[in-house]
N, C-alpha and C positions, 0 to 999 in steps of 0.2 A: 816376574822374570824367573826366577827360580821354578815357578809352576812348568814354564816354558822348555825347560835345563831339561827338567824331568819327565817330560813328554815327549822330546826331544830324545832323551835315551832311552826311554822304553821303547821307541820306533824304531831305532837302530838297533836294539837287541829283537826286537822281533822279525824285521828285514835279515837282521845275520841270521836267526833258527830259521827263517822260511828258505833261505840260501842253503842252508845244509839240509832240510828236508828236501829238497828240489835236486840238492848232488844225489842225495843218497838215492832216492826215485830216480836218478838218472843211472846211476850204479848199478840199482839192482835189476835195470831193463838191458844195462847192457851184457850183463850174464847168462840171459835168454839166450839162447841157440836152437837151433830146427836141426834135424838129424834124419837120414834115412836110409834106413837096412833094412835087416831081417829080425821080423818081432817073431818071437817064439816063448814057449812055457819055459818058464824054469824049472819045474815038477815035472814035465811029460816029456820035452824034449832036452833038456840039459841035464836035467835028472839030480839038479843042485840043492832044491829046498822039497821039504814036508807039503809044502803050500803052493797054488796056483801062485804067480808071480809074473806080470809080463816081463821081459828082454828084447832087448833093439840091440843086435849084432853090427855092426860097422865095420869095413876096411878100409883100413890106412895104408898104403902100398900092401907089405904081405904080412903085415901085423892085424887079429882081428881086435877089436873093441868090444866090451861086453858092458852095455850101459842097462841097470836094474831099473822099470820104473818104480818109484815109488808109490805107497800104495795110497792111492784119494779116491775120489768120487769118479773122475774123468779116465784116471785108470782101470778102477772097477766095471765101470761099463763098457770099455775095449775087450776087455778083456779077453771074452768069448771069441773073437775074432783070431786069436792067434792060440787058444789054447787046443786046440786037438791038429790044427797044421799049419807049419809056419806061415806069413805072406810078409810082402814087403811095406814098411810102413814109414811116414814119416811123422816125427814128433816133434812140438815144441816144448818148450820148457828150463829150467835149471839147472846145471848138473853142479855135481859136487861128489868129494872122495869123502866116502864112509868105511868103517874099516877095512882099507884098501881097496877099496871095490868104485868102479863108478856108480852114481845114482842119479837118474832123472827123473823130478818132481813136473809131471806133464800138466801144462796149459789145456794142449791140444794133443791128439793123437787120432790117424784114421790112415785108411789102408791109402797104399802109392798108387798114384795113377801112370 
């Protein structure tokens, strides 16, 4: 019986951490967003960083939006696409505020159709 107790509750502590793994994987897909402006150099045409750097420009009525992607592998290989002239793109990905600034950590990223 007691074997039973404790089997018993190790199933329910494992049921509850699978329960909060499964929010929090629900959580962090719900902070995904797709976005689509204008990608441009931060170095060439913003003229903001030292470094190549893609940027996803956005309007919000007459407010622009300046989302930085962050820099990974998916980023690095876009790159070339927007650094010597802007074009329109859409991306997916994360955003988050980093020293004031916005930043998108991209999934995906490839020019607008």
């Amino acid at each position: 019986m007691k074997t039973m107790k404790s089997l018993t509750a190790v199933l329910c502590a494992l049921a509850l951490l699978g329960g909060v793994s499964v929010a929090r994987a629900t959580a962090e897909a719900d902070d995904a967003k797709t976005i689509t402006g204008e990608g441009k150099c931060a170095k060439y045409d913003l003229k903001e960083t030292d470094a190549c750097q893609t940027v996803i420009q956005i309007k919000e009525g007459d407010k622009t939006i300046t989302y930085y992607v962050a820099d990974n592998d998916v980023a690095k290989a876009f790159h070339k696409q927007v650094c010597q002239k802007p074009a329109k793109v859409t991306a997916t990905g994360t955003a988050k505020t980093v020293n004031g600034k916005q930043q998108l950590t991209v999934t995906k990223i490839e020019l607008a159709k």
